[in-house]
C-alpha positions in Angstrom: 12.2 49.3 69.4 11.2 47.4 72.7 13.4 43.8 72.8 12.1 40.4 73.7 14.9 39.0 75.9 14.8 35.1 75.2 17.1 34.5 78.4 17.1 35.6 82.1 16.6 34.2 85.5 14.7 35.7 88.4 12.8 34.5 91.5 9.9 35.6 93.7 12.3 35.4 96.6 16.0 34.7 96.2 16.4 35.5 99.9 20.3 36.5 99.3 20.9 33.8 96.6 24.1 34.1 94.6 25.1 32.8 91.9 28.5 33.3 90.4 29.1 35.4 93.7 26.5 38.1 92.5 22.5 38.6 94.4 20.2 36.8 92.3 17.6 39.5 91.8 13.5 39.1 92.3 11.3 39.6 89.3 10.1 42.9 91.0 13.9 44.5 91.5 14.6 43.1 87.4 11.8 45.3 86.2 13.5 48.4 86.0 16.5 46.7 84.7 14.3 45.6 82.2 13.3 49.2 81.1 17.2 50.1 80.9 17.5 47.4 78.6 14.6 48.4 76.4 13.1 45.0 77.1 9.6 44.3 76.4 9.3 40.7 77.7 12.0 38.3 79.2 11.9 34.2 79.0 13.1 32.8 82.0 14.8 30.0 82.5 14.1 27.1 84.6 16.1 25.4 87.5 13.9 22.6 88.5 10.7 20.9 88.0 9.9 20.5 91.9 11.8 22.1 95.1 14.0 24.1 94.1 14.3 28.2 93.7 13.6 29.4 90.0 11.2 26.0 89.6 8.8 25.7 86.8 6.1 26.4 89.4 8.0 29.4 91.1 8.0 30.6 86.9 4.5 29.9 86.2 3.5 32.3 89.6 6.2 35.1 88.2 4.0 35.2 85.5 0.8 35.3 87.0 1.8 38.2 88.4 3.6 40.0 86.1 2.0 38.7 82.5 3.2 41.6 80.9 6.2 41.2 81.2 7.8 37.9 82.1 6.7 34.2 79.8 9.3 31.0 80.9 10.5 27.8 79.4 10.7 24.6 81.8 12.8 21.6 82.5 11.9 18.6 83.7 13.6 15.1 85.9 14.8 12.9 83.5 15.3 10.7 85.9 11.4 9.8 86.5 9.9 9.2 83.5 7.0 8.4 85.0 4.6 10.2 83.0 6.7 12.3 81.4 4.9 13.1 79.0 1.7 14.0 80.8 4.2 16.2 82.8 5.4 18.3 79.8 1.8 18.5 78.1 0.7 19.8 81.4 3.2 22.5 81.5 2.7 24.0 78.0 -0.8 23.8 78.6 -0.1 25.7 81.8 1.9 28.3 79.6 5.4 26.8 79.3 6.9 28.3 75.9 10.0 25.7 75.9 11.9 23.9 77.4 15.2 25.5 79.1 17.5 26.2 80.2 18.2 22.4 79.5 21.5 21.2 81.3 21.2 17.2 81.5 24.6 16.0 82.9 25.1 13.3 79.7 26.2 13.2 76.0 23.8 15.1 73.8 23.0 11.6 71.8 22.0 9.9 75.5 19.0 7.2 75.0 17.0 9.5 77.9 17.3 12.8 76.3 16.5 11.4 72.8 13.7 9.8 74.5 12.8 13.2 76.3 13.2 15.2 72.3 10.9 12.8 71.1 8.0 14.3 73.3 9.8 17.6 73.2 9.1 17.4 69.3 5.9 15.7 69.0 4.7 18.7 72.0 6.2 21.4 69.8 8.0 22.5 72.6 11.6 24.4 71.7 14.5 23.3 73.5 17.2 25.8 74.8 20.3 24.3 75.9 23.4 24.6 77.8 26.2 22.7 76.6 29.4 21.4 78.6 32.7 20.6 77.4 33.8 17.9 80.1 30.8 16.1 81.9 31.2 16.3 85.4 33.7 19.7 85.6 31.1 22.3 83.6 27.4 22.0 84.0 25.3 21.3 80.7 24.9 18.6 78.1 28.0 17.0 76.5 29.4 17.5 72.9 32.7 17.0 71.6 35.1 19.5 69.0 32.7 19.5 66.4 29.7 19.4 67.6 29.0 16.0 66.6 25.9 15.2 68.9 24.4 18.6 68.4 24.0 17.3 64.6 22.8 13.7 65.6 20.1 15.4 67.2 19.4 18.2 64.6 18.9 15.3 61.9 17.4 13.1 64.7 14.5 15.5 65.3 13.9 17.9 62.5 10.7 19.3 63.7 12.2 20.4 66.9 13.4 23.9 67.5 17.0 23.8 68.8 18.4 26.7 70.3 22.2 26.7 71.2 23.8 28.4 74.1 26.9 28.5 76.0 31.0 28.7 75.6 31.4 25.5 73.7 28.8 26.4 70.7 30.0 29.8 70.0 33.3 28.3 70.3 33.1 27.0 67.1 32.4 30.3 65.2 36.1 29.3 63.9 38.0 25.8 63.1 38.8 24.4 66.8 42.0 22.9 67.0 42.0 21.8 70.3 39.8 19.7 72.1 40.9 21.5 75.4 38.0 21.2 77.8 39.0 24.5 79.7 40.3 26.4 76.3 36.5 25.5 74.6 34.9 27.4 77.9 36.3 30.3 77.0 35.8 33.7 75.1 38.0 33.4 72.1 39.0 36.4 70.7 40.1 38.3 67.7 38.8 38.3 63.7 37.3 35.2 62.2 39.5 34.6 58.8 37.7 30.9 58.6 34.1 30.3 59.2 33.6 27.1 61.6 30.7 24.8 62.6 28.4 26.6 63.5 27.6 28.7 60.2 28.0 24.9 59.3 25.1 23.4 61.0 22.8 27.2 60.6 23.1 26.8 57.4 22.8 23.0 56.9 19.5 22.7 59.4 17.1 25.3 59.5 15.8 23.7 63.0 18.9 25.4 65.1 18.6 28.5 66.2 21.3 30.8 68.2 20.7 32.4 71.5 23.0 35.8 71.4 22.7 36.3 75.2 25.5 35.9 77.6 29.2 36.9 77.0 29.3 33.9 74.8 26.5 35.2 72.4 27.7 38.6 72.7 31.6 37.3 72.5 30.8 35.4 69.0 29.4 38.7 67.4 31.4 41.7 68.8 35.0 40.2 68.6 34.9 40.9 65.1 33.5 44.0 63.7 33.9 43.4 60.5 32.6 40.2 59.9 29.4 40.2 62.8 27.2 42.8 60.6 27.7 39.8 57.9 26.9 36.8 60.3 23.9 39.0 61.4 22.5 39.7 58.4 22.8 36.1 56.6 21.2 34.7 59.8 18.6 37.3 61.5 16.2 34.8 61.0 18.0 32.4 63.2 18.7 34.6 66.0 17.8 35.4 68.9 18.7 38.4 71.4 19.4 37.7 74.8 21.3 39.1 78.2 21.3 35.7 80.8 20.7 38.5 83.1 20.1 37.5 87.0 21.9 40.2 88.8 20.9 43.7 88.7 24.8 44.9 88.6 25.2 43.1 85.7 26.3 44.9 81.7 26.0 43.1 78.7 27.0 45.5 76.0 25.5 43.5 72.6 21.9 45.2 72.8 23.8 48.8 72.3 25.9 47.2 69.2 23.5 46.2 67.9 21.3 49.1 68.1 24.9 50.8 67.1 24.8 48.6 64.3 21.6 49.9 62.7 22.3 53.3 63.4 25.1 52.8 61.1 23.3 51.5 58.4 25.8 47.7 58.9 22.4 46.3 60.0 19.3 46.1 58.0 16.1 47.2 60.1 14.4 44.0 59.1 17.3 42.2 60.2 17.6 44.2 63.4 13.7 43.5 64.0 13.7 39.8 63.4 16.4 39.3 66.3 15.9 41.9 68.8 11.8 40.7 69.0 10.6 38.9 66.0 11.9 35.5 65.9 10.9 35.1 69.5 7.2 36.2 68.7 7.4 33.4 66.2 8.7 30.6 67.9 8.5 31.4 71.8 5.5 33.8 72.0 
């Protein structure tokens, strides 16, 4: 079954660009990459609304040229609201599927990004997010141990489609004990005896949504084999498969588990479906 990849970054031109120390790869050299990975269709993500490499307008031409294969979310300057709204309406109508990947320096529950989800939701534009532990030392939008904010704004905006990413979220997969800036960045390990906030807040608002891509998607399912099949299955419909590819070098290993998965009869094929392509054709596509 071909995949829809809900996270990668690509430009027309990276010219050399790194990022993490690894060549950022053109949407041409990602294509192939794309075929290895069984991938249909990628979402990519945003860097900039103006001037910068991977902007929404760099996006929207990626797309021109390759519609088969490439759709992208957008992010916009917070920091000129001057016709902010105008600005979003005109990038979904432009073909924007969401906004991402959203990394405001500021506390989730910030009067300019609760501003900014109030168009977001009225727009019906889904919000993907990076989230930081320590403003100022990790890039993304602040929450504490807990996830406190991330809840403020679930209740705050019902009718927008939240979809978590990063370290800290699937983090909380367990009970965190320590509110360890560096420890929350990282790829906890071993089985999960006690379910923590985030089967919490899945289960308590049906407007968040996981993004599986990325060592920390990949980290929260595989580190347990026993108990992922189970997370899997009880949310497939709040799921969604990802890589956060931009290198052509790079492996992440949780499209094969999961195909490994349903091979093995641990993953239902309706389950398997709804997050390798289906809940991105519903809400992104």
């Amino acid at each position: 079954m071909k995949r829809i990849d809900d996270h990668m970054h690509v430009s027309l031109d990276p010219s050399g660009h790194r990022i993490n120390g690894q060549l950022l790869a053109s949407a041409e050299e990602m294509l192939p990459v794309m075929e290895r990975y069984h991938t249909e269709r990628a979402i990519l993500m945003s860097s900039g609304e103006t001037d910068c490499l991977m902007s929404n307008g760099e996006l929207r031409e990626i797309c021109r040229r390759y519609p088969e294969h490439f759709s992208y979310m957008a992010v916009f300057d917070l920091d000129n609201p001057q016709g902010l709204e105008e600005r979003m309406a005109a990038e979904k109508e432009a073909g924007a599927v969401g906004i991402g990947e959203f990394t405001e320096s500021l506390p989730f529950d910030d009067e300019k990004i609760f501003r900014f989800l109030e168009i977001a939701q009225a727009l019906r534009l889904p919000l993907l997010f990076h989230m930081t532990p320590k403003l100022g030392v990790y890039y993304g939008v602040y929450d504490a141990v807990g996830l406190p904010l991330l809840e403020k704004v679930l209740k705050s905006f019902p009718n927008l489609t939240v979809i978590a990413h990063s370290q800290p979220f699937w983090y909380e997969m367990t009970p965190v004990s320590s509110a360890d800036p560096e420890e929350r960045n990282q790829y906890p390990q071993g089985e999960i005896r006690q379910e923590g906030r985030v089967q919490e807040l899945l289960r308590a608002y049906p407007n968040l949504y996981g993004d599986l891509s990325a060592n920390s998607g990949g980290n929260a399912i595989m580190r347990d084999d026993s108990y992922g099949p189970r997370f899997l299955e009880e949310f497939s419909d709040r799921l969604l498969y990802g890589t956060d590819l931009y290198c052509t070098s790079q492996q992440f290993p949780l499209g094969d588990y999961l195909d490994r998965l349903l091979a093995e009869g641990r993953l239902a094929p309706a389950a398997y479906e709804r997050i390798v392509r289906g809940n991105a054709l519903r809400l992104l596509l």
